[in-house]
Backbone as a chain_set.jsonl record, in Angstrom:
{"seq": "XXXXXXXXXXXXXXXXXXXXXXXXXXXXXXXXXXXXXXXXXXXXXXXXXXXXXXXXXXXXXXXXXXXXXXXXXXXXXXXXXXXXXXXXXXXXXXXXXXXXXXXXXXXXXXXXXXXXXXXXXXXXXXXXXXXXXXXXXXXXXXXXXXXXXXXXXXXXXXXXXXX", "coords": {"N": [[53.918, 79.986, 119.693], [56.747, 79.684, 118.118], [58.135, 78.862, 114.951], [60.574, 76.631, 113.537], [62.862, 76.851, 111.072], [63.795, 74.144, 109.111], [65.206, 73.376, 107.055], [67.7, 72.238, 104.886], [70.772, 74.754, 105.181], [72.45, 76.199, 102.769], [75.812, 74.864, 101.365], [78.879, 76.68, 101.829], [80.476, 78.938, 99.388], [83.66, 77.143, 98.36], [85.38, 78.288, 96.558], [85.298, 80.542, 96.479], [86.408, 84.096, 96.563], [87.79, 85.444, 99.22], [88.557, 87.533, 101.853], [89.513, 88.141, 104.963], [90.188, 89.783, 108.178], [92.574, 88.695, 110.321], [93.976, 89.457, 112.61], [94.677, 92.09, 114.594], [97.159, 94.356, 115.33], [99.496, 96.222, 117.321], [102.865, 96.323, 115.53], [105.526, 97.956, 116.138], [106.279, 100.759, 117.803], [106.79, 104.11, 119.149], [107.148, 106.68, 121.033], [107.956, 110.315, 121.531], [108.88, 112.585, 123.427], [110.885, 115.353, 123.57], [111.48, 118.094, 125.264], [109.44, 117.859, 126.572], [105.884, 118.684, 127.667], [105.889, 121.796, 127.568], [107.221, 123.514, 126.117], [109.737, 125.736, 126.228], [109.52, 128.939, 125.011], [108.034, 128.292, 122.689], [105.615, 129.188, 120.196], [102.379, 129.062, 119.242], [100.501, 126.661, 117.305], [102.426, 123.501, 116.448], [104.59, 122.632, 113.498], [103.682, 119.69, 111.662], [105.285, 117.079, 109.921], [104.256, 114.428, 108.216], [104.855, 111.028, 107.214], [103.254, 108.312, 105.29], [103.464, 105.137, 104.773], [103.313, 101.625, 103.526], [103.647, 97.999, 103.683], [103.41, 94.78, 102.43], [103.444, 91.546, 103.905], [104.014, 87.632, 103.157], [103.124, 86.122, 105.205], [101.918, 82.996, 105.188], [100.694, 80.774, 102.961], [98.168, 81.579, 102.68], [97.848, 83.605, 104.306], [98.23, 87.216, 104.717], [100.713, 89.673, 106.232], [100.241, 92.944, 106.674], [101.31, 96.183, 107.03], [100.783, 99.196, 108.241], [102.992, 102.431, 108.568], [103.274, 104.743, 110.103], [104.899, 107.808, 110.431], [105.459, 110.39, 112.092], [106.474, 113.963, 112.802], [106.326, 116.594, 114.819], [107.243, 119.758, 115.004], [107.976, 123.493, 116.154], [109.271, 126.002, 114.751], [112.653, 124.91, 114.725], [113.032, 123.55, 116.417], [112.12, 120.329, 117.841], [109.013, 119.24, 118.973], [107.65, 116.941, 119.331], [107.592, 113.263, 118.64], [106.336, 110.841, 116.357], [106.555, 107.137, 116.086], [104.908, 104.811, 113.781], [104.214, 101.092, 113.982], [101.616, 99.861, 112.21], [99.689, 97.139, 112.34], [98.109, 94.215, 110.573], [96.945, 90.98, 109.726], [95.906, 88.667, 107.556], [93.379, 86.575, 106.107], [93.65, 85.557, 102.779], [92.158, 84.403, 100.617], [91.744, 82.254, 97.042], [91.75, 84.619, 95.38], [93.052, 86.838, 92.16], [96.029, 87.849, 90.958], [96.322, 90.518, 90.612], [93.908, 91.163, 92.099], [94.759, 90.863, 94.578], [97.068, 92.08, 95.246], [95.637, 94.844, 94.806], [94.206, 94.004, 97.449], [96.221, 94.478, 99.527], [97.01, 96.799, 99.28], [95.434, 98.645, 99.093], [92.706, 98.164, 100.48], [93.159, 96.708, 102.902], [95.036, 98.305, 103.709], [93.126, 100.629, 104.726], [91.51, 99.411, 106.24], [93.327, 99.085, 108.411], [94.229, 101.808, 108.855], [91.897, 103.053, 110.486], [92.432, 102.101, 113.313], [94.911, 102.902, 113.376], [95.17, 105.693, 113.571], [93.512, 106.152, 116.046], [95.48, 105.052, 117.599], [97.316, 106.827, 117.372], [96.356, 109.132, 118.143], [95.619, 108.344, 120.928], [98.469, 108.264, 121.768], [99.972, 110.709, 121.538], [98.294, 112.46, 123.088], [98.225, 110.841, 125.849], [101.441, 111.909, 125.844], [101.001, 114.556, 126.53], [100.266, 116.306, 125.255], [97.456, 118.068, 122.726], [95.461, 115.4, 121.392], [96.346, 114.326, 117.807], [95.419, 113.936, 115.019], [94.821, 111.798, 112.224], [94.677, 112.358, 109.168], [92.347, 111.418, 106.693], [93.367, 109.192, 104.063], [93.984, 108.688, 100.553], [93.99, 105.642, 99.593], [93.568, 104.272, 97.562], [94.382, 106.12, 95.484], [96.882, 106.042, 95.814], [98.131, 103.486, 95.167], [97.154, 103.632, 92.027], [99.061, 105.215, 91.856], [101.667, 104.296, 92.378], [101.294, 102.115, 90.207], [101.147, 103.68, 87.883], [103.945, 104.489, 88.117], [105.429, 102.37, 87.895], [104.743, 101.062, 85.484], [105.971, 102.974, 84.239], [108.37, 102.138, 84.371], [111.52, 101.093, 82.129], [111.606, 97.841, 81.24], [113.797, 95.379, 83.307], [116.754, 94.64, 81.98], [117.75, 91.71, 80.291], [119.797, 88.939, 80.692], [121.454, 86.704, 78.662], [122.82, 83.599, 79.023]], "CA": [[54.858, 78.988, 119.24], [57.5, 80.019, 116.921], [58.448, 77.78, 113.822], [61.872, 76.656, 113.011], [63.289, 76.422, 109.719], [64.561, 73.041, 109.246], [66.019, 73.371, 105.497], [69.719, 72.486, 105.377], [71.442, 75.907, 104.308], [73.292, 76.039, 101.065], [77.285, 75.507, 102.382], [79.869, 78.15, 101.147], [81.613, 77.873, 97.854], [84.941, 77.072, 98.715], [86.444, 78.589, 95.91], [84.77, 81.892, 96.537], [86.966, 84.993, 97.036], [87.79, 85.447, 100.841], [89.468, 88.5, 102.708], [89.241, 88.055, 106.68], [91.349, 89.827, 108.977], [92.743, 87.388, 111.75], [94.438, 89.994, 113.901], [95.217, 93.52, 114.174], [97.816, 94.753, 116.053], [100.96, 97.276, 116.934], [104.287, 95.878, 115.392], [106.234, 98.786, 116.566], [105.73, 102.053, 118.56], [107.988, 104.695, 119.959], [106.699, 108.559, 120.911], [108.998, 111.079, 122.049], [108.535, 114.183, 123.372], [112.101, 115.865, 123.98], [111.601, 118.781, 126.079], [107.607, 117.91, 127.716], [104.443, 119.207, 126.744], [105.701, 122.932, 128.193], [108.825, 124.282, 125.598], [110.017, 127.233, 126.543], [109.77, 130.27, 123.616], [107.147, 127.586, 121.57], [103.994, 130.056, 120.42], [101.132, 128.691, 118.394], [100.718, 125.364, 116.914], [103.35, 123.051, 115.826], [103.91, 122.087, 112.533], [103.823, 118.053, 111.743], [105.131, 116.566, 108.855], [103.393, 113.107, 108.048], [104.937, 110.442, 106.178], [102.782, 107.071, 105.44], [103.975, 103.891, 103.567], [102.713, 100.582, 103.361], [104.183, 96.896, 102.848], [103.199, 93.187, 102.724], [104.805, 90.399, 103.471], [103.321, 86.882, 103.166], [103.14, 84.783, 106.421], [101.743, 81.621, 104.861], [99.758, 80.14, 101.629], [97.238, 81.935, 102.709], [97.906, 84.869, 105.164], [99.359, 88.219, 104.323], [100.461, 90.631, 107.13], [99.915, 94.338, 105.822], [102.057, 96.918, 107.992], [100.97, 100.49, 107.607], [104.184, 102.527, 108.59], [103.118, 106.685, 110.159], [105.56, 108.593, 111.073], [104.901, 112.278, 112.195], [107.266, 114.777, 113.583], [105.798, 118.205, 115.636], [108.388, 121.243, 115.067], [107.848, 124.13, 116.646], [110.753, 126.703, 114.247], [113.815, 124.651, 114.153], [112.769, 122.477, 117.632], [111.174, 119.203, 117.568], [108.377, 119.326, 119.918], [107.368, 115.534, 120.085], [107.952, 112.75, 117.23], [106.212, 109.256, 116.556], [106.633, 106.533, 114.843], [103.738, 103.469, 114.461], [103.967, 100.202, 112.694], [100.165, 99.812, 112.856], [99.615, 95.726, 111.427], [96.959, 93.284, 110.477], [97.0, 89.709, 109.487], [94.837, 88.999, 106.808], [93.143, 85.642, 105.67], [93.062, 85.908, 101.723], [91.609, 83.083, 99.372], [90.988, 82.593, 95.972], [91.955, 86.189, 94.351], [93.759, 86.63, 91.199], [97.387, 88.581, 91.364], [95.517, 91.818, 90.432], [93.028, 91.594, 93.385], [95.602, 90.58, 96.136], [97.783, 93.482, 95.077], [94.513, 95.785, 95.11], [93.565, 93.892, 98.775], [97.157, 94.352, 100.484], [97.415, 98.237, 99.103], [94.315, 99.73, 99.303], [91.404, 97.577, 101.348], [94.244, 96.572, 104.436], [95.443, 99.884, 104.712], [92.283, 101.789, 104.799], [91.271, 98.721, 107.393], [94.248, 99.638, 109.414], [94.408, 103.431, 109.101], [91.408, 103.413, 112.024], [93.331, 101.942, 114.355], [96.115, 103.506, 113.556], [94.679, 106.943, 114.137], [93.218, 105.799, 117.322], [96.654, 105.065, 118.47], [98.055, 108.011, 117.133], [95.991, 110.388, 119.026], [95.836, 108.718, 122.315], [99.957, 108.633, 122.344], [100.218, 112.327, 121.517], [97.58, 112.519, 123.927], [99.264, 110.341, 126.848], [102.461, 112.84, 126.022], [101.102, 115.803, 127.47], [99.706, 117.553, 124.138], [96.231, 117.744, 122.478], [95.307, 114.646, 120.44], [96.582, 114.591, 116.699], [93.91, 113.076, 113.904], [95.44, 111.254, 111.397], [94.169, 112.636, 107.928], [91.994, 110.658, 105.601], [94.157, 108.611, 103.082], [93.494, 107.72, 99.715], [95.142, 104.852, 99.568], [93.417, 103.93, 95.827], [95.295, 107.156, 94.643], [98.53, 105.582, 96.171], [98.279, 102.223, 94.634], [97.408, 103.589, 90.957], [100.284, 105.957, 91.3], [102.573, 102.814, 92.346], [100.984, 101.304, 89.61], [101.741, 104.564, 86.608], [105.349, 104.643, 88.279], [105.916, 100.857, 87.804], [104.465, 101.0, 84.289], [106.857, 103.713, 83.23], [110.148, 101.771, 84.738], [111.821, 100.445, 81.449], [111.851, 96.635, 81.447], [114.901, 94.952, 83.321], [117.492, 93.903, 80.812], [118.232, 90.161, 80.807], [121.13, 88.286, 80.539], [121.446, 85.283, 78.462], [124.488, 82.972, 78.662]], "C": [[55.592, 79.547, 118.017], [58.316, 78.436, 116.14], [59.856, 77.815, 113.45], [62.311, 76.305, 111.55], [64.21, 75.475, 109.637], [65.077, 72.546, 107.767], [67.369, 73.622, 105.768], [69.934, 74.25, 104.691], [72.429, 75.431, 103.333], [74.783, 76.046, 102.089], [77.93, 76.81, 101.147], [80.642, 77.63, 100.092], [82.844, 77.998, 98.23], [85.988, 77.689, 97.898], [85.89, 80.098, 95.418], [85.991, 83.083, 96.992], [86.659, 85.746, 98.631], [88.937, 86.761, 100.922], [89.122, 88.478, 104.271], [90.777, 88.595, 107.479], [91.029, 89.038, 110.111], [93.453, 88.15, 112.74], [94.806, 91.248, 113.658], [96.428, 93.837, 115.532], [99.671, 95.607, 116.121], [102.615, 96.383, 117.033], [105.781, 95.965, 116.301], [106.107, 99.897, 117.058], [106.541, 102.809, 119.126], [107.27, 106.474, 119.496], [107.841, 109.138, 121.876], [108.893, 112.278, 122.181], [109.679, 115.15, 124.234], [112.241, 116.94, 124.917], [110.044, 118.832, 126.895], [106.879, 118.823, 126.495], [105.035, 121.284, 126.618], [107.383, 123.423, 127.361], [108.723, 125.324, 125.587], [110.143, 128.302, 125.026], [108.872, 129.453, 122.246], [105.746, 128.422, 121.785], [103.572, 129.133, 119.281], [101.131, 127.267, 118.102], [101.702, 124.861, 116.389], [103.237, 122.782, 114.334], [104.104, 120.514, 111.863], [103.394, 117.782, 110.309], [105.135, 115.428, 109.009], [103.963, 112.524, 106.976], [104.328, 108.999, 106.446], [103.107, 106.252, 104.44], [103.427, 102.746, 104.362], [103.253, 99.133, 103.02], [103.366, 95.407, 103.609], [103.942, 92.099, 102.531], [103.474, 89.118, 103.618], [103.618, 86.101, 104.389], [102.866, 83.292, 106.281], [101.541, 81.55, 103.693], [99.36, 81.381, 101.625], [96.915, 83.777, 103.835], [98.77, 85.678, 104.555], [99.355, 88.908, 105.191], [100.803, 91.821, 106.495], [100.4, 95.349, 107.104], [101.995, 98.147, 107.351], [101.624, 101.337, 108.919], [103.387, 104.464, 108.982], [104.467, 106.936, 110.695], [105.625, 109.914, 110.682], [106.283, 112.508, 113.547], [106.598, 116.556, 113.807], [106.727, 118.766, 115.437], [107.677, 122.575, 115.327], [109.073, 125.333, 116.011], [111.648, 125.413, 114.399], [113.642, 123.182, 115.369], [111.641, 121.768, 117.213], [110.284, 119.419, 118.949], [107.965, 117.869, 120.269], [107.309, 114.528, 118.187], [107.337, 111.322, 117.82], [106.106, 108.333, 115.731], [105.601, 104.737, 115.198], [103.974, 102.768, 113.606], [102.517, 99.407, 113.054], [99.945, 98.025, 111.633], [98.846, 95.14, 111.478], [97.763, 92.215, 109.816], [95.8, 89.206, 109.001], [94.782, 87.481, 106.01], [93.0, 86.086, 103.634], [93.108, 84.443, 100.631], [91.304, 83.168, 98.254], [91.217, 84.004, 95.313], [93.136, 85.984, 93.23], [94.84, 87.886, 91.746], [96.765, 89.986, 91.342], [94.812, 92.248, 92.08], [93.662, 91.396, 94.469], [96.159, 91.517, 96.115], [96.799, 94.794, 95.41], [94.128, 95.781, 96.98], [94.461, 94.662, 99.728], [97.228, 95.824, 100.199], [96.5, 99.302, 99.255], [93.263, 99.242, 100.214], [92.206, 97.665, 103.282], [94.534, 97.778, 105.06], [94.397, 101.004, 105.476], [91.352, 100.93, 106.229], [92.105, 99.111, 108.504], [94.142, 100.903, 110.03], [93.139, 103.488, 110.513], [92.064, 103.079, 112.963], [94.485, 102.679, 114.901], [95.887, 105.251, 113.784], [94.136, 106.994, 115.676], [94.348, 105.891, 118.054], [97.437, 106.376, 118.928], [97.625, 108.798, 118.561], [95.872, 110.49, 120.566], [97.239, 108.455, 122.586], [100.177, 109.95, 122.494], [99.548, 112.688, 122.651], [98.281, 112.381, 125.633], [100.934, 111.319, 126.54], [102.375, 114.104, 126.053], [100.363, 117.035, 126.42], [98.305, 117.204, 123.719], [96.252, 116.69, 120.996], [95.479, 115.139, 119.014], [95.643, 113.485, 116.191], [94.448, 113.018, 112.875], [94.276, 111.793, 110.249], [93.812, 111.585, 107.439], [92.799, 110.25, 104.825], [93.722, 108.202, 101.888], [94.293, 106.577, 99.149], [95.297, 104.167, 98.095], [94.487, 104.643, 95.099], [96.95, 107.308, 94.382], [98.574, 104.817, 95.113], [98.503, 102.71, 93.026], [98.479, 104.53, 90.665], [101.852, 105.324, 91.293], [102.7, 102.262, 91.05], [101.826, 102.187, 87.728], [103.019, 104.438, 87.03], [106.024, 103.102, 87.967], [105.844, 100.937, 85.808], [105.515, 101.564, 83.402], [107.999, 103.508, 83.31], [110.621, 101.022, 83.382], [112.369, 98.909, 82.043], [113.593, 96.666, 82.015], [115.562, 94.508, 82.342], [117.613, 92.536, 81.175], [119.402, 89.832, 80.296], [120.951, 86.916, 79.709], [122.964, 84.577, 78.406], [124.424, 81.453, 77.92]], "O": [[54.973, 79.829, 116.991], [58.812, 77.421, 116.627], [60.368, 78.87, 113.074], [61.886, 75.26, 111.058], [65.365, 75.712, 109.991], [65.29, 71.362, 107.506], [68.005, 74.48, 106.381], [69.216, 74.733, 103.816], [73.035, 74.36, 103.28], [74.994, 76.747, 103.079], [77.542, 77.441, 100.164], [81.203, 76.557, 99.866], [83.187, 79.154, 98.478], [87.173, 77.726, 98.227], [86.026, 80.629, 94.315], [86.535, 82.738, 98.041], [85.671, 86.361, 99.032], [89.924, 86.892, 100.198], [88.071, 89.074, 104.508], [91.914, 88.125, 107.444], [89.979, 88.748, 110.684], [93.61, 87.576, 113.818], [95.253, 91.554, 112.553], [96.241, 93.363, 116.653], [100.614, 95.564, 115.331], [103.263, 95.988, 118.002], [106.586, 95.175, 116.793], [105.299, 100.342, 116.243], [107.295, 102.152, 119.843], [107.036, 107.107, 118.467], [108.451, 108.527, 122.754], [108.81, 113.068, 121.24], [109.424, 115.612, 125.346], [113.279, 116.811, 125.567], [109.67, 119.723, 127.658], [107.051, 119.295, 125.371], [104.6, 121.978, 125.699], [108.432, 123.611, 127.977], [107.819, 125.976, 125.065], [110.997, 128.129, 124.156], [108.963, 129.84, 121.081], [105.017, 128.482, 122.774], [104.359, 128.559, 118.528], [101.91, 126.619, 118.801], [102.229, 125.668, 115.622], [102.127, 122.687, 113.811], [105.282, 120.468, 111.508], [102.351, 117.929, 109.672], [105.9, 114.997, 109.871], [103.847, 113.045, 105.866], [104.637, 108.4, 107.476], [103.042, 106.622, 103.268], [103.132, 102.804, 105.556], [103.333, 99.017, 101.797], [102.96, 95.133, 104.738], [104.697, 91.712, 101.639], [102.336, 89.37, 104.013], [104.601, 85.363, 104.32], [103.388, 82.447, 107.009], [102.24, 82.331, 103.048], [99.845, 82.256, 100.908], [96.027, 84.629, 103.886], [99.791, 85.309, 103.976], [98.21, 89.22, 105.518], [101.734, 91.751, 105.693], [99.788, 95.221, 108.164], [102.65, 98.456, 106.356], [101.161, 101.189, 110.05], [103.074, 105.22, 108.062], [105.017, 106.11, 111.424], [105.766, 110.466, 109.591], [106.761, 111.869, 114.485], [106.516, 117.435, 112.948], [107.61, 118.017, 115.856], [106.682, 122.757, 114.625], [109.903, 125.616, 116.875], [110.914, 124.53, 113.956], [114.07, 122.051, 115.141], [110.642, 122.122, 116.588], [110.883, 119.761, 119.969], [107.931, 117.569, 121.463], [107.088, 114.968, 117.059], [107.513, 110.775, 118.909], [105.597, 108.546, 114.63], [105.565, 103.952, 116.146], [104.053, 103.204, 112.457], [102.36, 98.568, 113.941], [100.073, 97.985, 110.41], [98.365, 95.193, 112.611], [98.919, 92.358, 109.419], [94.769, 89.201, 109.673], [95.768, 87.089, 105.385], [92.186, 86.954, 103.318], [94.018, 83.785, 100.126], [90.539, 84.101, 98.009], [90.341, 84.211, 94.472], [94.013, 85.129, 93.361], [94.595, 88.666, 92.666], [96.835, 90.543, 92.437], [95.058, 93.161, 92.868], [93.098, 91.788, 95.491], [95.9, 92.208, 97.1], [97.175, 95.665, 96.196], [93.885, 96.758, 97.689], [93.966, 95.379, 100.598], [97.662, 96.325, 101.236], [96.702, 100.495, 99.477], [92.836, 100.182, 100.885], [91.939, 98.296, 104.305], [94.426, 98.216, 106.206], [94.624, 101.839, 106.351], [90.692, 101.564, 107.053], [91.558, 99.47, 109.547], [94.013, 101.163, 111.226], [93.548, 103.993, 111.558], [92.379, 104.039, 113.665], [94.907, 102.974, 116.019], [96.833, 105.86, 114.284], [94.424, 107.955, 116.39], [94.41, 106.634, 119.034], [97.905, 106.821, 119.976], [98.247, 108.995, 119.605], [95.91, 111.465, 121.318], [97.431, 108.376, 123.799], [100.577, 110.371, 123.579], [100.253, 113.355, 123.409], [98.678, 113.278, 126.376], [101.616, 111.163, 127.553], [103.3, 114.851, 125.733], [100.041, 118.195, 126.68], [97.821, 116.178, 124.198], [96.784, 116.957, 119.919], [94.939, 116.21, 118.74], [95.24, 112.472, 116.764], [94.703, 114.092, 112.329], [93.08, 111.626, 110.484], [94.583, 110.628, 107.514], [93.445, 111.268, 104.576], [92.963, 107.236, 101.967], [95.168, 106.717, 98.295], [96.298, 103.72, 97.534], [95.298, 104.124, 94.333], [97.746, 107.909, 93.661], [99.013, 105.293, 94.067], [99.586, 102.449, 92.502], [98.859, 104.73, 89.511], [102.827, 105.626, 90.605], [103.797, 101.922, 90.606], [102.558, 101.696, 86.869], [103.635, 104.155, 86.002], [107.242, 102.976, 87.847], [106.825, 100.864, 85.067], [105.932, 101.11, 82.336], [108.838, 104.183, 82.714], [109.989, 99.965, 83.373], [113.203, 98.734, 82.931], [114.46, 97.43, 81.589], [114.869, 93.804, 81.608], [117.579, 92.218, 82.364], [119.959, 90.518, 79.439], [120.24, 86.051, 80.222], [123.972, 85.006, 77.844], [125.464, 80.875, 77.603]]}, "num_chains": 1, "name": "protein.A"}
């Protein structure tokens, strides 16, 4: 005979700091691979430059959707060998945080939540276009944010206007 525990549970503090993602999914997507997997006079590996950015917009009170932004291009000398571009997105419950920690959630926690996915995608499009899976590099996305954060710091205040 097993014994049940019949003690109410404590409920949840309602005014506890909450992050929940409510959905993940691809915004935008487009791969391109201009002459096939098989370009004529292409030797060795390509080389693929990677640019990643990041933005949030607010959907409600309480939701923020967080859109992290790859785009990689393969060149092969002067020829593009295959190019893609992902808007990899979540939808993100957030409660209770002060301006500090929502800014911290949407720039560094979201993205680094995303970035699996978004590597996943990556590699089986490149994949599905005829070449060997590409692996999205580790991100530090902390190292982003506080360099957002020194470049903001050092913008001299807007001027104001008074009339």
């Amino acid at each position: 005979m097993t014994e049940q525990n019949t003690q109410p549970q404590p409920a949840a503090d309602p005014n506890a700091p909450l992050v929940t993602p409510q959905a993940v999914y691809i915004k935008d997507c487009s791969f391109e691979a201009p002459n096939g997997p098989f370009m004529a006079g292409v030797q060795g590996n390509p080389t693929v430059n990677l640019n990643i950015t990041t933005r949030a917009t607010a959907l409600g009170q309480e939701i923020q959707e967080v859109v992290l932004q790859v785009n990689l291009e393969a060149k092969a000398g002067d020829k593009t060998v295959w190019l893609l571009e992902l808007q990899q997105a979540g939808a993100f419950l957030i409660r209770n945080l002060s301006a500090n920690d929502l800014a911290q959630v949407v720039s560094i926690m979201a993205p680094n939540y995303l970035l699996a996915f978004a590597r996943a995608t990556v590699a089986e499009l490149v994949s599905k276009g005829g070449f060997p899976p590409f692996l999205l590099p580790l991100v530090t996305f902390e190292a982003l944010h506080a360099r957002a954060a020194q470049q903001q710091a050092a913008q001299p205040p807007a001027a104001s206007s008074v009339n």
